[in-house]
Structure formats: C-alpha cells, structure tokens
N, C-alpha and C positions, 0 to 999 in steps of 0.2 A: 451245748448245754449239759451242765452233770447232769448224771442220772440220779433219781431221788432214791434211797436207800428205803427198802420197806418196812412199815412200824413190826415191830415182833409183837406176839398174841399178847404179851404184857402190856407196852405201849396201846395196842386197842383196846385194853380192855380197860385200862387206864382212863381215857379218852372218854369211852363208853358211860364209866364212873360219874365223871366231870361233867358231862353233857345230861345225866341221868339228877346231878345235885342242882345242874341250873334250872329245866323244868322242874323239879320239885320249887325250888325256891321262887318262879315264877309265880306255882299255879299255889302254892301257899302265902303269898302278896296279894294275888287275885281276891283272895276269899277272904283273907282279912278286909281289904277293900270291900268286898261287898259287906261282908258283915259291918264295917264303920256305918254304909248307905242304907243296911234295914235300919241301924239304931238311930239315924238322922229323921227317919221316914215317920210319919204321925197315921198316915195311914197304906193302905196295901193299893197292887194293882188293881185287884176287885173293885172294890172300895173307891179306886178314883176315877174306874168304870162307868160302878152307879152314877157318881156325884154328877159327872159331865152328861151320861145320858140324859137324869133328872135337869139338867140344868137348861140343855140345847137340844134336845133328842127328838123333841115335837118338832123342830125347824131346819134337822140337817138331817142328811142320809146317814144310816148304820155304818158302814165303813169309814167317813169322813168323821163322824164320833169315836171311832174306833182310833186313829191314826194320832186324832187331838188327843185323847187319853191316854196315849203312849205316849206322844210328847213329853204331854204333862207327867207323864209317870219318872217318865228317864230324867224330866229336868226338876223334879225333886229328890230322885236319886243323887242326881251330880250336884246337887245346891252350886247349879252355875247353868250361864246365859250361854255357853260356849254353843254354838250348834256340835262342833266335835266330841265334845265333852257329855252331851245329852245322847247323841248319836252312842257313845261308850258306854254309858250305864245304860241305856234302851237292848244294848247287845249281849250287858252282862244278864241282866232279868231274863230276856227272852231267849237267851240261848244263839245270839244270831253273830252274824259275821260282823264286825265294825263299821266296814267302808259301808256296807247295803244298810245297817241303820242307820247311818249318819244321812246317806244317800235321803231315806225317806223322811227322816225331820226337816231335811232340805226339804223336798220335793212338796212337804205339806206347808211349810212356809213362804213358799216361791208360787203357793197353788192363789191364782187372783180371784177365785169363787169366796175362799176364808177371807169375810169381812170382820175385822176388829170390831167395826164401830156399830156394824152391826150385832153384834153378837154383845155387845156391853149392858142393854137391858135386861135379858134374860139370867147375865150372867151378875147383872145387879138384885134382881127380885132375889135369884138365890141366898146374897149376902143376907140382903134387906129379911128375909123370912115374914114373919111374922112381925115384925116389928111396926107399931101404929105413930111414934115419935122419933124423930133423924135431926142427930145435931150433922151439921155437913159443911166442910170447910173448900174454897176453891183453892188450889196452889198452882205457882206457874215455878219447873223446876227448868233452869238453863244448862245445854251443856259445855260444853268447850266453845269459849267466848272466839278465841282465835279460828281452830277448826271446821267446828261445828255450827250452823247456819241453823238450828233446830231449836225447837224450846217447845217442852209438854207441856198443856193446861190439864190437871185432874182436878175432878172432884169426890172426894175423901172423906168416908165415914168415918167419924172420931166415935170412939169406943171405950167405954168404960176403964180396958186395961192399957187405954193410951197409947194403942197405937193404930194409926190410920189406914183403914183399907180405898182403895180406888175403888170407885164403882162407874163413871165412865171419865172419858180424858180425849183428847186431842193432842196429835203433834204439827205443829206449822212451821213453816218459816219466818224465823228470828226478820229478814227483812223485810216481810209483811206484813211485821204486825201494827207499824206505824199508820195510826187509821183505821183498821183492824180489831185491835184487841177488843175492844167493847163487846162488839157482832161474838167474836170465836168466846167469849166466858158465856153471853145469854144464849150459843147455841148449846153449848156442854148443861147447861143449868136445863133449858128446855128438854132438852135429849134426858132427862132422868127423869123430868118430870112425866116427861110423855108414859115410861115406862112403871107407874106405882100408880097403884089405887089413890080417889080420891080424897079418902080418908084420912091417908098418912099423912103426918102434922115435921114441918122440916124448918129447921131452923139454918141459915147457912151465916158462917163467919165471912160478913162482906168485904171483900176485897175493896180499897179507895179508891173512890173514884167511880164504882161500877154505878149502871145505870140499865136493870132490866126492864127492854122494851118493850115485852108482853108483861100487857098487866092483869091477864087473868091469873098469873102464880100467886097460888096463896100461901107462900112460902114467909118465913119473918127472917130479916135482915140483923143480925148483930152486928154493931161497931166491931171494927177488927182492922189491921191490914196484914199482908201477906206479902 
C-alpha cells in the first residue's frame, strides 16, 4: 500500500477552516429553523402546559401530563404528524438528544393506559367553554380506498370563523361498517352528549339516513347530508 504523505500545518489548518464554516453553517440553519417554529407557535411551552393540565390534569398522573404536553409542544413546533419530526423539534426546545426524544413521543404513543376516547370529553368541555348553544356537524372522512381499510367518524364544532374543531370521533373498519354505521354515529353523538351539561342547547347537521336510538337526546336535527 502507498504510504499517505502527511497534510503540512497549512493543509490542517485549512481543513480546520472548512470543518469550522460547516458547523457554523449548521448550527446557523438550526436557529433560523427554530426561529421559523417560534413564529408558527400561537402559544408557548408553559402555556400548553397549563392548557392540557387544566384540560386532563384531575384524571391523569403529573408526568403522563407532563409527556402529552411535550408531545403536543414538539407537534406544534414541527406543524407535522411525523413521530420523527415531533420527536426533532421536542429536542430542539428542550435541549435533548433526537433519537431519546423521538424515543419518548414513541413510547407515550405506544403507552395502552392513553386512552383517546377517553380523554375526548374532557378535552371536549375544554373546546366547548362556556358556551350554552353548539351548532355540531357529524363527518365520516375515508382514507385510502385501495390501502387503507379505515374510515374516521367526528363530530365537529362549526364555528363562527368556519372552521370545524373535533370534539370526539371514532375510527373503524371500513369493512364493518356494513350494518354498523348507524350504532358507530349514535355512539360518537351519545359519547358528547354524556360529556356537557344539560343546559347546552346543540343543534347537529343530520347525516341521511341517520336514526338516533336514544331518545332521551334533546338535541335538534337539521336536514343536511355529509
């Protein structure tokens, strides 16, 4: 094998240079990047601290609030569903290493104690506030007809500035629903209702064809389809 000629102090120092403009150029891409993700942000980590404490905080343990509010933090950061991508901006915020944040947005998503469905009333009063009248629309969205075997039912606060929040939802399988679908809309419809005072006055855009089988909802039904 040749022997390798040694760089002379020039050559290293050269090298030194190069390797010196690529970390700058890195860690000056990093912080514009975060700086894009403050000004995407509507609110801080604190701040999404409270909101989830106040939201779930009576009914989950401090650290498992703690873990979802980081989630939630990072995946407002990344404005993306990526687990990698949340996992990346959880790391930029908190100073942490990438693989071990990403590690724990897995680990909190893979955790079978975090119930969705459970957790949709509480996180429905929150939407709801104060509010004594709910126009509320049910939608079923499909996804990949060929791939995907899935199909979400929400039901969706229509809001003033037009555009619809979830407040709870289901996912089933697309070849269940044959026979089905009826049951899965009046269980999402009861599942909200269970969760609101009996005060609140709720108007829902009816899906054709539906038929809710509890008739104690004092809910009013407008023509509509979906």
């Amino acid at each position: 094998m040749p022997k390798r000629t040694p760089k002379s102090n020039y050559q290293l120092a050269e090298t030194h240079r190069v390797d010196a403009r690529r970390i700058a150029s890195r860690e000056g891409a990093q912080r514009d990047l975060q700086r894009k993700r403050a000004s995407r942000r509507t609110m801080s980590a604190r701040e999404i601290h409270a909101a989830v404490t106040e939201m779930i905080g009576n009914d989950m343990h401090a650290k498992r609030v703690l873990s979802l509010a980081s989630a939630v933090n990072g995946t407002m950061a990344a404005a993306s569903l990526s687990v990698c991508a949340i996992g990346r901006a959880l790391a930029d915020d908190y100073d942490l290493e990438p693989k071990y944040a990403t590690k724990q947005v897995d680990r909190l998503l893979s955790n079978a104690k975090l119930r969705v469905w459970e957790l949709q009333p509480d996180g429905a009063r929150y939407v709801i506030a104060e509010r004594k009248q709910l126009v509320v629309a049910l939608d079923w969205t499909e996804f990949d007809k060929d791939k995907d075997d899935h199909s979400t039912l929400a039901l969706r606060l229509i809001s003033s500035h037009g555009r619809a929040t979830p407040l709870v939802w289901m996912t089933v399988e697309k070849s269940n629903l044959k026979g089905n679908r009826n049951r899965f809309e009046t269980e999402v419809i009861e599942h909200l209702h269970e969760a609101l005072p009996d005060d609140v006055e709720i108007t829902c855009s009816q899906i054709e064809g539906l038929v809710i089988a509890n008739a104690t909802l004092t809910w009013t039904y407008s023509a509509g389809t979906t």
